[in-house]
C-alpha positions as CSV (number, residue, x, y, z in Angstrom):
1,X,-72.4,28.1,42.6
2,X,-72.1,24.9,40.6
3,X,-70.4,23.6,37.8
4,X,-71.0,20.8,35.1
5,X,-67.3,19.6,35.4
6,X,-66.5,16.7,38.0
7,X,-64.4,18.3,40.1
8,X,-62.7,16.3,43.8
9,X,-64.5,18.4,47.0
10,X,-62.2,19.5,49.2
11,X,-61.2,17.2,52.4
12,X,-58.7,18.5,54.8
13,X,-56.8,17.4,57.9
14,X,-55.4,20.1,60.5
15,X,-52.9,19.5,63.7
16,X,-53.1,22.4,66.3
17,X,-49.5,21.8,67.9
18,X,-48.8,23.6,71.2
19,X,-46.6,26.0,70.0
20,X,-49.3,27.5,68.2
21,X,-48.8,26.6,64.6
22,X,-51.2,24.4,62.4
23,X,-50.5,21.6,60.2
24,X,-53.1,21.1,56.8
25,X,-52.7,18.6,54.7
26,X,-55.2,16.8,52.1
27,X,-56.7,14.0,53.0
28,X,-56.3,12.5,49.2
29,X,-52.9,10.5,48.8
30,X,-50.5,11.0,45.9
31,X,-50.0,8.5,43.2
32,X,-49.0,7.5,40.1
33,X,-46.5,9.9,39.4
34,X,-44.2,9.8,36.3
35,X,-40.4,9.1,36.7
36,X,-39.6,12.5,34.5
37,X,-40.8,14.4,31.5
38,X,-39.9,12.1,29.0
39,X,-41.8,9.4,30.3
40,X,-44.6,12.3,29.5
41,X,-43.8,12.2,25.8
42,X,-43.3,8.7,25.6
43,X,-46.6,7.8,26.5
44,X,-49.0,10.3,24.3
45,X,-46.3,9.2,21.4
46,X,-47.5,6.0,21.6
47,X,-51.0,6.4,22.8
48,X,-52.3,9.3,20.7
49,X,-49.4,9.4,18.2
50,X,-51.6,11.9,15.5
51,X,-52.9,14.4,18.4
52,X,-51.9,17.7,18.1
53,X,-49.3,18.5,20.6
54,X,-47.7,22.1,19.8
55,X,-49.0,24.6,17.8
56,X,-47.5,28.5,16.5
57,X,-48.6,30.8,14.3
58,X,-47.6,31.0,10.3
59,X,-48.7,33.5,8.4
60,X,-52.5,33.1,8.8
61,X,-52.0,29.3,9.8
62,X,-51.1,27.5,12.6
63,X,-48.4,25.6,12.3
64,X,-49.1,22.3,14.4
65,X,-46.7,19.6,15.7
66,X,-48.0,15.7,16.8
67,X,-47.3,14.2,19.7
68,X,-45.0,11.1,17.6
69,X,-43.2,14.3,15.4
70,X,-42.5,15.7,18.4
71,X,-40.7,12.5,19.9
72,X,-38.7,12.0,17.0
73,X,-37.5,15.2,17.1
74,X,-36.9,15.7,20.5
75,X,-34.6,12.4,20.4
76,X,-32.8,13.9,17.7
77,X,-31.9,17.3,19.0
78,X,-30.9,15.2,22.3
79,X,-28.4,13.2,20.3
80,X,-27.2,16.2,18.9
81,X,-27.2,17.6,22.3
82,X,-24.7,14.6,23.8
83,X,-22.4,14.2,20.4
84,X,-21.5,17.9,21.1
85,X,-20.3,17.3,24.4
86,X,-23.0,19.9,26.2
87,X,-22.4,19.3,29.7
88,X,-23.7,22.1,31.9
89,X,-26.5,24.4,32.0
90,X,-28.6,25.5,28.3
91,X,-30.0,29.1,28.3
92,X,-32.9,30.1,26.5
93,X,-32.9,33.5,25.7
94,X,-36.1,33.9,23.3
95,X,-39.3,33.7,24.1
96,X,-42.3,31.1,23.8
97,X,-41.7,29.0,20.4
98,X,-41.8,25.3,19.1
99,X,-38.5,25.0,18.7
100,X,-37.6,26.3,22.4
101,X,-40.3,23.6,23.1
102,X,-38.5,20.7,21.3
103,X,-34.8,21.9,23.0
104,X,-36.3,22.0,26.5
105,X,-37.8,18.9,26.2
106,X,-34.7,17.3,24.3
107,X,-32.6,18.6,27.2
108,X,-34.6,17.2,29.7
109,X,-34.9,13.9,27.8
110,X,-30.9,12.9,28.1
111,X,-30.9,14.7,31.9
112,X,-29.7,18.2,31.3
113,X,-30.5,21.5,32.2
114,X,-32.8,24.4,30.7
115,X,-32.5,27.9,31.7
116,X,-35.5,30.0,30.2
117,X,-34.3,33.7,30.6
118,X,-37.2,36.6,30.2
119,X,-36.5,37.8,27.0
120,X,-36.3,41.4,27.5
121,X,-33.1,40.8,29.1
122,X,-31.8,40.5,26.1
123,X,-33.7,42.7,24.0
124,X,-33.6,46.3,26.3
125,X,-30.0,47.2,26.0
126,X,-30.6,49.0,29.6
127,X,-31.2,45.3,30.8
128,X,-28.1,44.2,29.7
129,X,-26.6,44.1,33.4
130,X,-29.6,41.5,34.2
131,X,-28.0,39.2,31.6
132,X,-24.8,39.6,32.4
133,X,-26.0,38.8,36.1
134,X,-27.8,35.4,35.1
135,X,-24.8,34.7,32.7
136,X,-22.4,34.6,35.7
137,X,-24.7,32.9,38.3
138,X,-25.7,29.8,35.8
139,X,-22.3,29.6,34.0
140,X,-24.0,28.3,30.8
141,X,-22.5,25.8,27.9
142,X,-24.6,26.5,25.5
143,X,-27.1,29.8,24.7
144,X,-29.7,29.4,22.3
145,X,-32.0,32.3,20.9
146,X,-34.4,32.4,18.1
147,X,-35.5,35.4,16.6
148,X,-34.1,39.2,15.5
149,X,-32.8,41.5,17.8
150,X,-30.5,39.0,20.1
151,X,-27.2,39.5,18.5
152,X,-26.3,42.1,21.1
153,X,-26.7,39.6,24.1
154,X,-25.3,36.9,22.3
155,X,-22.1,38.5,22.0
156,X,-21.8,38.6,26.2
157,X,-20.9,35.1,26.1
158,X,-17.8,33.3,25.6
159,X,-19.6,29.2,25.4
160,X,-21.0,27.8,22.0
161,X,-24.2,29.7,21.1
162,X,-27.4,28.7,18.9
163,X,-30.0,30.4,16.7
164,X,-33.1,29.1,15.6
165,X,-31.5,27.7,12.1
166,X,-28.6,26.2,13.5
167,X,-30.9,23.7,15.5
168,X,-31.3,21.6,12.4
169,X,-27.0,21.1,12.7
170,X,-27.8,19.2,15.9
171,X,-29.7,16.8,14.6
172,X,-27.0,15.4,12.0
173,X,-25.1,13.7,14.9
174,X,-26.0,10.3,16.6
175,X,-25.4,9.6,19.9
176,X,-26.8,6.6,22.6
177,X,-29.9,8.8,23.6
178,X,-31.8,5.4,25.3
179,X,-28.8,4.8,27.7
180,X,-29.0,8.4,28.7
181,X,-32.7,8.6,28.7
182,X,-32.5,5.8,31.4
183,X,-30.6,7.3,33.7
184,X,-33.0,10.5,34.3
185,X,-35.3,10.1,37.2
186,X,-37.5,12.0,39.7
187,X,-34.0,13.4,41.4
188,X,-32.4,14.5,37.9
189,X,-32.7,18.7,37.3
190,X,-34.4,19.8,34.7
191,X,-34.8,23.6,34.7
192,X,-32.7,26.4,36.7
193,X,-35.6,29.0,37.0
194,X,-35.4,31.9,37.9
195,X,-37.2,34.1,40.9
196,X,-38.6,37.3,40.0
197,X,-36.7,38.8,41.8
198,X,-39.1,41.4,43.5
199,X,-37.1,42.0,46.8
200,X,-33.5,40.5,45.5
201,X,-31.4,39.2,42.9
202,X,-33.2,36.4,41.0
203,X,-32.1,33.0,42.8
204,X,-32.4,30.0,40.3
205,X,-34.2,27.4,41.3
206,X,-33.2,23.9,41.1
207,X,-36.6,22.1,39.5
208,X,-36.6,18.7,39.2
209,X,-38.2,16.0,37.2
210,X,-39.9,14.8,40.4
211,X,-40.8,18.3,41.3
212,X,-42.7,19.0,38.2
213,X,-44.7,15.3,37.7
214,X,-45.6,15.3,41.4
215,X,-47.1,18.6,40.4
216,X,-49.4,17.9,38.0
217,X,-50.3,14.5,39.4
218,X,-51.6,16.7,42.4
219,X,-53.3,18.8,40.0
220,X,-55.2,15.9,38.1
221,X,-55.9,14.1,41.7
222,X,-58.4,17.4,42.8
223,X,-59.1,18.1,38.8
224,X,-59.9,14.7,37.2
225,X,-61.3,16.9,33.9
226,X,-58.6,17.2,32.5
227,X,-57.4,13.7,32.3
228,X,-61.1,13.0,31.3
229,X,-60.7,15.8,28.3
230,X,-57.1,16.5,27.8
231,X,-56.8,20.2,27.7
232,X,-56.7,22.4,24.7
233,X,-55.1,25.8,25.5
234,X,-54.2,29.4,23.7
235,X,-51.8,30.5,26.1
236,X,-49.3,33.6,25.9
237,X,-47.5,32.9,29.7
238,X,-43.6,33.0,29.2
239,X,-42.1,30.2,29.9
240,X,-39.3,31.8,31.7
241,X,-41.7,31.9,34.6
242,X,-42.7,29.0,37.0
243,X,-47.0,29.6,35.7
244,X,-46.3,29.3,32.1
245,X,-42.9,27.2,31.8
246,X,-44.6,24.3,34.3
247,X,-47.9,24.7,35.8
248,X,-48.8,25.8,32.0
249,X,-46.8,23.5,29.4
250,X,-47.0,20.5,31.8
251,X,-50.4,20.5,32.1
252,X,-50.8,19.8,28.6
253,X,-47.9,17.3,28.0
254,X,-48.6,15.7,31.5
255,X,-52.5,14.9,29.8
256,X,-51.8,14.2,26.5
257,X,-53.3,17.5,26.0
258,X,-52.7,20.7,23.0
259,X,-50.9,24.2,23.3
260,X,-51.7,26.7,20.8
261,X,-48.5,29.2,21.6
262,X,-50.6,32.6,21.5
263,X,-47.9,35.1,20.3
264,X,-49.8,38.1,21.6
265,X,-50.0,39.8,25.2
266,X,-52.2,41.7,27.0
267,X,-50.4,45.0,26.3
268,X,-52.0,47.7,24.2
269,X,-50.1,46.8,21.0
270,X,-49.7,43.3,20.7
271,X,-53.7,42.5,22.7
272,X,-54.6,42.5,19.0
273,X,-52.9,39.2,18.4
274,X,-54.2,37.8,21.2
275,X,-58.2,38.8,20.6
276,X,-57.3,36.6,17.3
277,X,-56.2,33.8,18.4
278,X,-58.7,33.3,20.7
279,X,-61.3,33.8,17.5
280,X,-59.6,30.9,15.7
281,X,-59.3,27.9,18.4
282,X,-61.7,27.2,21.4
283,X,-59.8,26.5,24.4
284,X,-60.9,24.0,27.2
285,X,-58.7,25.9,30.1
286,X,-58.1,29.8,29.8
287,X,-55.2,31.3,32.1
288,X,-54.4,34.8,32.3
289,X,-53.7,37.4,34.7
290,X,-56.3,39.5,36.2
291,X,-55.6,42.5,33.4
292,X,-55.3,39.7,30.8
293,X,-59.0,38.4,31.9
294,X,-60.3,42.6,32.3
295,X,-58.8,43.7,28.7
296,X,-60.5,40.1,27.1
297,X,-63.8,40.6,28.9
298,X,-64.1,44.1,27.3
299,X,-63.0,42.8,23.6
300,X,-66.1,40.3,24.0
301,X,-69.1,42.6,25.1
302,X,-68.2,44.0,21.6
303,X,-67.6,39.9,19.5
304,X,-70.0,37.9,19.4
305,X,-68.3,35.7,17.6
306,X,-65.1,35.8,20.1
307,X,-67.8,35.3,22.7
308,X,-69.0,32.0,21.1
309,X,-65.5,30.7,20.2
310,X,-63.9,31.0,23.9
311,X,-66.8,29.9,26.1
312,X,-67.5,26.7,23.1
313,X,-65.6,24.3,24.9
314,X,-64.5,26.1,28.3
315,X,-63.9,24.1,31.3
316,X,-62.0,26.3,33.2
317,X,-60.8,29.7,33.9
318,X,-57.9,30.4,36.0
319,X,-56.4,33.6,37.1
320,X,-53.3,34.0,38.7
321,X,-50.7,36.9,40.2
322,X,-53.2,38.6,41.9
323,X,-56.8,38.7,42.7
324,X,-59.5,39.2,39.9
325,X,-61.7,42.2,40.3
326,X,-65.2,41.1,41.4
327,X,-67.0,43.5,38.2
328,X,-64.0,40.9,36.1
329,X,-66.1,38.1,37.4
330,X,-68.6,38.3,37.8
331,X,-69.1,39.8,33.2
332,X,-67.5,36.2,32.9
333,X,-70.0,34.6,34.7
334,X,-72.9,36.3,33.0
335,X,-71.0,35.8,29.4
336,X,-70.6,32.1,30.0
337,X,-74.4,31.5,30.8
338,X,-75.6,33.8,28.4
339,X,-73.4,32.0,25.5
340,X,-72.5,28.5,26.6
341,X,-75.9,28.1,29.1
342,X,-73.0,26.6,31.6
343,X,-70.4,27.6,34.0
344,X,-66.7,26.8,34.0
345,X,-64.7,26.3,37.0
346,X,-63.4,30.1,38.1
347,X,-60.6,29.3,40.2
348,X,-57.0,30.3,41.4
349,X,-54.2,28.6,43.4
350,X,-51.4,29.5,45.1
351,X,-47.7,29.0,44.8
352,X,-44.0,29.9,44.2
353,X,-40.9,29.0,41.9
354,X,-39.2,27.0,44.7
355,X,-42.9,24.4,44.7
356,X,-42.8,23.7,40.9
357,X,-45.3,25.8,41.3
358,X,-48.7,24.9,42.6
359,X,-48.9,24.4,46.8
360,X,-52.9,25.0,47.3
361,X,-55.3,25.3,44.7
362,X,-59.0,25.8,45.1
363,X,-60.8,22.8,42.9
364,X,-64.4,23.5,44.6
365,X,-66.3,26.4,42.9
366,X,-66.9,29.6,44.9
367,X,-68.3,32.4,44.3
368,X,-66.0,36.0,44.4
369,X,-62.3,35.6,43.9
370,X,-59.3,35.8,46.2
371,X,-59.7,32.5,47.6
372,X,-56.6,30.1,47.2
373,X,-57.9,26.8,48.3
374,X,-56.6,24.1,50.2
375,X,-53.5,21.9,50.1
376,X,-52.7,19.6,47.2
377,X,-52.4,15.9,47.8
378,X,-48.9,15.1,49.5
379,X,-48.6,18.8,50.7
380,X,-48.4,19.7,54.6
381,X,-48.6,23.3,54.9
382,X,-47.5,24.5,58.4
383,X,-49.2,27.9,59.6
384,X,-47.6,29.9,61.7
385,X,-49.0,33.1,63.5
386,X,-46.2,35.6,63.2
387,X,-47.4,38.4,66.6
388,X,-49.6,40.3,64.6
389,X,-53.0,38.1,64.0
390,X,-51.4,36.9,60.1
391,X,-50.2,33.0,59.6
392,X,-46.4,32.8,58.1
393,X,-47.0,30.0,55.6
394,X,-44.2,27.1,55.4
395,X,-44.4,24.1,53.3
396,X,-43.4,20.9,52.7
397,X,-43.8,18.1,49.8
398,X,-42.7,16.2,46.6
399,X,-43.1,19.2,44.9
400,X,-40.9,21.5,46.6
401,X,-37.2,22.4,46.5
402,X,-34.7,22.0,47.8
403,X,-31.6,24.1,46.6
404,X,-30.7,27.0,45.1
405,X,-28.3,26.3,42.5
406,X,-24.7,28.2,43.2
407,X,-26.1,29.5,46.9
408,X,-25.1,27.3,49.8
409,X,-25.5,30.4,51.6
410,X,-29.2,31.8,51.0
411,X,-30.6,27.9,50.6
412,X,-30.3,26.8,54.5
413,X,-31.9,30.4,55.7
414,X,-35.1,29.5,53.6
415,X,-36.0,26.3,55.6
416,X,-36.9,26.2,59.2
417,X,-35.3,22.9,61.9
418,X,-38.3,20.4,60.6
419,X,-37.9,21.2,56.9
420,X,-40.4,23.6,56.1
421,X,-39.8,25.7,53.3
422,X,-39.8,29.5,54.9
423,X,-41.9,31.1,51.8
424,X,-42.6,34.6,53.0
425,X,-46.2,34.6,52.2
426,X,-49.2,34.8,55.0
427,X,-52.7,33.2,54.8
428,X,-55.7,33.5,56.6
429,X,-58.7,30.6,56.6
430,X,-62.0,31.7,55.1
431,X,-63.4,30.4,57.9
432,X,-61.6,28.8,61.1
433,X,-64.6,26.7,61.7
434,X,-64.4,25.1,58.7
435,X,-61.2,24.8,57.3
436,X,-62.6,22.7,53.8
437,X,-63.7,26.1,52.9
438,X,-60.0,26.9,52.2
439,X,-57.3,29.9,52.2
440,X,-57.4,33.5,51.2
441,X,-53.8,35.2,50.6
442,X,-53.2,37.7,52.9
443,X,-50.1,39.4,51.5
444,X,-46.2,38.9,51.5
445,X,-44.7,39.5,54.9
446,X,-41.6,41.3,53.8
447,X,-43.3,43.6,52.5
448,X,-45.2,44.7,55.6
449,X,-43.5,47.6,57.6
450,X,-44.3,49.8,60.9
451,X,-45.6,53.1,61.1
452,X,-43.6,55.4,63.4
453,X,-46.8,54.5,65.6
454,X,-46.0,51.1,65.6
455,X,-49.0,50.3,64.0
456,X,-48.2,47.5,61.1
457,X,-49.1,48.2,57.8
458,X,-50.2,45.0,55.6
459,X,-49.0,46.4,52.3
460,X,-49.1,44.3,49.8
461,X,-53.1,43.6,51.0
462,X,-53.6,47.3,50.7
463,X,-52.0,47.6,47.2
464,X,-54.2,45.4,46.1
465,X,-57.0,47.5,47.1
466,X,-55.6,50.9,46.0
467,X,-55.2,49.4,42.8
468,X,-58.8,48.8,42.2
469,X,-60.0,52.0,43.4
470,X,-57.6,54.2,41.0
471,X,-58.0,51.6,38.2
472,X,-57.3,53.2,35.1
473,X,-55.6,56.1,36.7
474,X,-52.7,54.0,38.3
475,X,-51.0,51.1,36.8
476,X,-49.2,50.5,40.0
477,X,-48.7,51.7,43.6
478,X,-46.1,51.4,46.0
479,X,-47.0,51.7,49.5
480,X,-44.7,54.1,52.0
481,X,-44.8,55.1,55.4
482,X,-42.2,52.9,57.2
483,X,-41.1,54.9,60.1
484,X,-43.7,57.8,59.5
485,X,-47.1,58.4,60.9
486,X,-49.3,58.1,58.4
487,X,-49.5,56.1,55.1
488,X,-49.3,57.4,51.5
489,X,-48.7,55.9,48.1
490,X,-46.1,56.4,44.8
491,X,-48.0,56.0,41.5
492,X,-47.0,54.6,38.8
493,X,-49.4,56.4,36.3
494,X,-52.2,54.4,33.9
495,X,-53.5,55.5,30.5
496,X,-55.7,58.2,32.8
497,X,-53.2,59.4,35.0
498,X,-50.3,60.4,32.4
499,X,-51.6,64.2,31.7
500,X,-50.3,67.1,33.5
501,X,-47.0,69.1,34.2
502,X,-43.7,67.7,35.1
503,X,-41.9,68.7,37.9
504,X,-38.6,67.4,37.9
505,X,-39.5,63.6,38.1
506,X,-43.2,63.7,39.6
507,X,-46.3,65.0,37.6
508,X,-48.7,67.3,38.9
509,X,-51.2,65.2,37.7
510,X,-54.2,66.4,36.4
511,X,-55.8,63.4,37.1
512,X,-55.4,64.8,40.9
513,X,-58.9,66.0,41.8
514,X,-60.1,62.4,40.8
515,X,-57.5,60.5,42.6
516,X,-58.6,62.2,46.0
517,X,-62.1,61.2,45.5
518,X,-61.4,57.6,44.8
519,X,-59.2,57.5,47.8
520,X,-61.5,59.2,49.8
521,X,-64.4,56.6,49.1
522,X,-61.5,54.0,49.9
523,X,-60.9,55.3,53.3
524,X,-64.4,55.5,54.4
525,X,-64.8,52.0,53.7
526,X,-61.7,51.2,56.1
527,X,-61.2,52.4,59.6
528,X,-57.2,52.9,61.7
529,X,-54.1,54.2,60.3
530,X,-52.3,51.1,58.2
531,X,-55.5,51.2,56.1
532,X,-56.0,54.7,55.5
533,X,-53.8,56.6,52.5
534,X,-53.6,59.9,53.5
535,X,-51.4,61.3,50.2
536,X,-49.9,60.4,47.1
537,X,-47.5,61.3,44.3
538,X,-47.3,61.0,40.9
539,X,-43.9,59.9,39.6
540,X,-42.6,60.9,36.1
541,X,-40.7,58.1,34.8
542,X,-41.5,55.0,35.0
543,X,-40.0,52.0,36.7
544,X,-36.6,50.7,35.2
545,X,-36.1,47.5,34.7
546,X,-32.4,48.2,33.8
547,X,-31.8,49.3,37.2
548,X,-33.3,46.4,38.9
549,X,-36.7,48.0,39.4
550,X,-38.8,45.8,37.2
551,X,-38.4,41.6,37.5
552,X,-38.4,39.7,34.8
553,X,-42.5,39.0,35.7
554,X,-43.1,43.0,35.4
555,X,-43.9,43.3,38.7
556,X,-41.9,46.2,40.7
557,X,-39.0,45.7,42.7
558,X,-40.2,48.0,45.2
559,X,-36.9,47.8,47.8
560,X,-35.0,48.4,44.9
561,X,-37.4,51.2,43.5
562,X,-38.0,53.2,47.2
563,X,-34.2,53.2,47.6
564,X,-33.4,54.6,44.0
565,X,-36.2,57.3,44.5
566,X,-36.1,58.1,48.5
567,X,-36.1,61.5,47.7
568,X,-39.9,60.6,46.1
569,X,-40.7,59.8,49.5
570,X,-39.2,62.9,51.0
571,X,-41.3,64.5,48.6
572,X,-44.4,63.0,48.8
573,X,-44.2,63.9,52.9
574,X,-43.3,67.6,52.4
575,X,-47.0,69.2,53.0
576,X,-46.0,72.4,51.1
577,X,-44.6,70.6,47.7
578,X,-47.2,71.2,45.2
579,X,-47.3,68.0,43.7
580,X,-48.5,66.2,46.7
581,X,-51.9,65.0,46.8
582,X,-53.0,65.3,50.7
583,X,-55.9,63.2,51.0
C-alpha cells in the first residue's frame, strides 16, 4: 500500500513493567507548540493575510472570510466581549457558522470560555430537559444563537443572550484587548465540551489552549503534509463535538489552512447539500463518519464530475466513530486510482473529549480499516490487561485533561495513583511482535457484561459486526444478555427493516425471514456463546433523545435505553412472543 504523500513511519518505544502493564510511547519528541489559539490567528494574519480562511454558503455563493478579516474582527467582538463585562462561561447554541467561528475565537482570544451545545437541544422541544441540564451545570453569562427556531430555548435563561444580528452591537465598544490577549497561555480554558454522554450525563470538559496546540503539533509531527500544503476542507462535523470543534477547525487554523463550512449532513434529506458542496470545491483532507464515506461513495459511482472534483486534490481520507466497512474502502481505493491515478492516505485515530481529542493515530498507510495506530509524540499510553485477555487503555500527555469543570467528585475516579487518565476503552496490538505496526480498538469496557455462564460478552466489538451484516435492515443494535444464557440483540430498524405490524412497541418485522439469514451467516463465521446472536427484536419507536436515550453525537445511550425498555428485553427472551426472531 503506498502513498505519494510524505508521511513520518511509525517508531515506538514499549516498557513491560512487572505488574503486567505496558508503557508505548513515540519515539518522536514534541515541539514547537503555540502558546494558545490566538497566537494561531496571529501568525496566518500576518503571513498569508489574503488566504481564504472561513467559508459558508450564500445563495449559490460561498461566502469567504481572509485570514487578516478575520483578525480584525475577532479583536473586535473580543473588545466588545470585555466592555460588557462577560465574565463566565459563553454558550453556543447554533450550529456550525462564521460568525459562531469569529465568537469562539474572539472568546478564546481575551481568555474566556466557549460552550458549543448540539443544536437539537435546543431545537426538539422533547430535548428541552438536556438544555436545561447543561444550563445548570455551566452556569453561563452569555448565550448566543443564530438562526430560526431558538426562541424557545432562549427563553430558559435568565443571563444576557445574543442572536446572530446583535453581534454587530459588540463590536461598537473598545476595550484593552492586547493586555488581555497577553495574559492567555497554554494553562488558560478555552472550551467546556461536552461528553456524549453515552453511559451518563454529559461531563464538560475543561480544554485548554495547551490542550488543543499540543494536539495538532502532534498531528503535523507524524503528518508533515499538511504544513507542506495547508489543508483545504468541506466539512459538516458539529463543532459541539471534540472531531469537528478541534481535531477539525484546528487543523486548519493551526496550518494556515481553509474551511468550507458544508451545511449538509449525511441524512437522507439534507445529503443533497452535501453531494453539492463537494461538486463545487476540491478538498485536500475529507472526514466523515463511516455512513458519511458509504452514502458519498454511492453518489459518485453515479458523478463523474463529483468523482473528479473530490479526488482532484485529495491527500487524505479520514474516517472516524467507528470502523469503515472493508466494501467502503476498498470503492475508495479503486475511485481514487481510477480518477486521480494516486492514492490518498486512508487512515483513522483514536481518541476522546478529555485528550483534545487525538491520543493515537495511524500516519503509515495500511491496507483494511480498523486499525488505530500508534501513540502521538509526547503521549505514553499505559496498557493494562483487565483478566479477560483485553488491554484497559490509560493515558497520559500535554494533550490530556485534567478536570471536569463543576465535578470534584467524578474528576479524581477518572485517573489512576501515577496520573493516567482511566479512559474506558481496550486495545489490542496488530501484532505483539511488532508493536510499530500499531493498535486496533477493541471495544469500550463498560459496555461488556457476563452471560449468566460467566462467559464475557465483548459488546460493543460485536455491535460493530451485527451492524454490518444487517446493513440496511438495522440502523442500530443494542446488545443484551447480561445475566442470561445466551445473547440476542434490540434493533433499531433501517430504511429495510421499517415494514410490518406493530405490536404494542416492537414490529413483527417483515424484514424477519432476512434478518435470520444474515445472522445465521454471522454465526457460522464465529464460534462460543458471547459471539453468537441467538434472537432479536424489532422495536417500534425509535430512540429518544428527550429521554436521555440519544447523545448529543446520535449515538444511543444504551444504559439509559435498556432501563427505559427492560420489558423489550423480557420480551425479546419470551420464546412464545411472536415477535421474537429465534435465530
Amino acid at each position: 500500500m503506498t502513498t505519494h504523500l510524505n508521511l513520518l513511519s511509525h517508531r515506538v518505544t514499549h516498557e513491560d513493567r512487572s505488574d503486567g502493564s505496558i508503557l508505548l510511547r513515540s519515539d518522536y519528541p514534541l515541539e514547537g507548540v503555540a502558546t494558545s489559539t490566538g497566537a494561531w490567528l496571529n501568525h496566518w494574519a500576518h503571513e498569508t493575510p489574503g488566504a481564504v480562511f472561513l467559508a459558508e454558503r450564500s445563495g449559490d455563493r460561498w461566502q469567504t472570510l481572509t485570514y487578516s478579516n478575520a483578525l480584525v474582527r475577532v479583536r473586535s467582538l473580543a473588545a466588545g466581549l470585555l466592555a460588557r463585562g462577560v465574565d463566565g462561561p459563553i454558550l453556543i447554541l447554533s450550529g456550525n457558522s462564521i460568525d459562531h467561528a469569529l465568537l469562539s475565537l474572539a472568546a478564546q482570544y481575551v481568555g474566556l470560555v466557549t460552550v458549543p451545545v448540539a443544536e437539537q437541544y435546543s431545537l426538539i422541544p422533547a430535548a428541552q430537559s438536556r438544555l436545561e441540564y447543561i444550563r445548570d451545570l455551566v452556569g453561563p453569562a452569555l448565550v448566543f444563537a443564530k438562526g430560526e427556531g431558538f426562541a424557545r430555548a432562549l427563553a430558559l435563561f435568565e443571563c444576557p443572550t445574543l442572536s446572530g444580528d446583535a453581534l454587530a452591537e459588540l463590536k461598537r465598544h473598545t476595550a484593552d484587548v492586547d493586555a488581555a490577549h497577553s495574559g492567555v497561555g497554554p494553562n488558560t480554558a478555552a472550551k467546556l465540551l461536552l461528553t456524549s454522554g453515552s453511559t451518563s450525563d454529559p461531563k464538560a470538559v475543561v480544554t485548554t489552549h495547551g490542550m488543543m496546540t499540543a494536539n495538532q503539533t502532534q498531528i503535523r509531527t507524524c503528518l508533515p503534509f499538511v504544513a507542506a500544503r495547508p489543508p483545504v476542507l468541506v466539512d459538516w462535523l458539529p463543532w459541539n463535538h471534540v472531531f469537528g470543534g478541534s481535531h477539525n477547525f484546528n487543523l486548519v487554523l493551526a496550518n494556515g489552512g481553509s474551511l468550507y463550512i458544508d451545511d449538509g449532513k449525511p441524512l437522507p434529506t439534507a445529503f443533497g447539500r452535501t453531494i453539492e458542496n463537494l461538486s463545487l470545491i476540491s478538498g485536500t483532507i475529507s472526514f466523515n463518519v463511516p455512513v458519511g464515506f458509504a452514502q458519498l461513495v454511492d453518489a459518485m459511482d453515479a458523478d463523474a464530475r463529483l468523482r473528479e472534483t473530490y479526488f482532484r486534490d485529495l491527500d487524505m481520507i479520514f474516517y472516524a466513530g467507528a470502523s469503515l466497512p472493508q466494501g467502503t474502502w476498498s470503492r475508495l481505493e479503486r475511485m481514487a486510482m481510477e480518477t486521480a491515478g494516486r492514492m490518498p492516505l486512508i487512515t483513522s485515530s483514536w481518541g476522546l473529549t478529555e485528550t483534545a481529542p487525538a491520543a493515537v493515530l495511524q500516519h503509515e498507510p495500511v491496507r483494511g480499516a480498523g486499525i488505530v495506530g500508534v501513540p502521538l509524540p509526547g503521549v505514553t499510553l499505559k496498557l493494562v490487561d483487565d483478566g479477560t485477555g483485553r488491554m484497559d487503555v490509560r493515558v497520559r500527555g500535554p494533550n490530556v485533561f485534567e478536570n471536569y469543570h463543576r465535578d470534584e467528585r467524578e474528576t479524581p475516579r477518572c485517573f489512576d495513583d501515577e496520573g493516567y487518565f482511566i479512559t474506558g476503552d481496550a486495545m489490542r496490538f496488530v501484532d505483539l511482535t511488532d508493536m510499530n505496526k500499531g493498535l486496533q480498538f477493541d471495544g469500550r469496557l463498560s459496555e461488556d457484561f457476563k452471560l449468566g455462564t460467566g462467559t464475557w460478552v465483548k459488546a460493543s466489538a460485536l455491535r460493530l459486526e451485527v451492524l454490518g451484516a444487517l446493513q440496511g435492515i438495522a440502523q442500530d443494535v443494542i446488545i443484551c444478555g447480561h445475566g442470561r444464557d445466551e445473547v440476542g440483540i434490540l434493533i433499531v430498524p433501517g430504511a429495510e427493516g421499517r415494514e410490518g405490524t406493530r405490536d404494542q412497541d416492537v414490529l413483527c418485522c417483515a424484514a424477519s425471514h432476512n434478518i435470520r439469514q444474515r445472522i445465521e451467516a454471522l454465526n457460522a463465521k464465529t464460534s462460543g456463546s458471547a459471539r453468537t446472536i441467538a434472537r432479536a427484536l424489532v422495536v417500534a419507536d425509535p430512540p429518544d433523545i428527550g429521554a436521555g436515550e440519544v447523545t448529543a453525537k446520535g449515538n444511543i445511550n444504551f444504559a439509559r435505553l435498556l432501563d427505559r425498555r427492560a420489558h423489550l428485553v423480557s420480551r425479546l427472551y419470551d420464546d412464545n412472543d411472536i415477535a421474537s426472531i429465534i435465530i
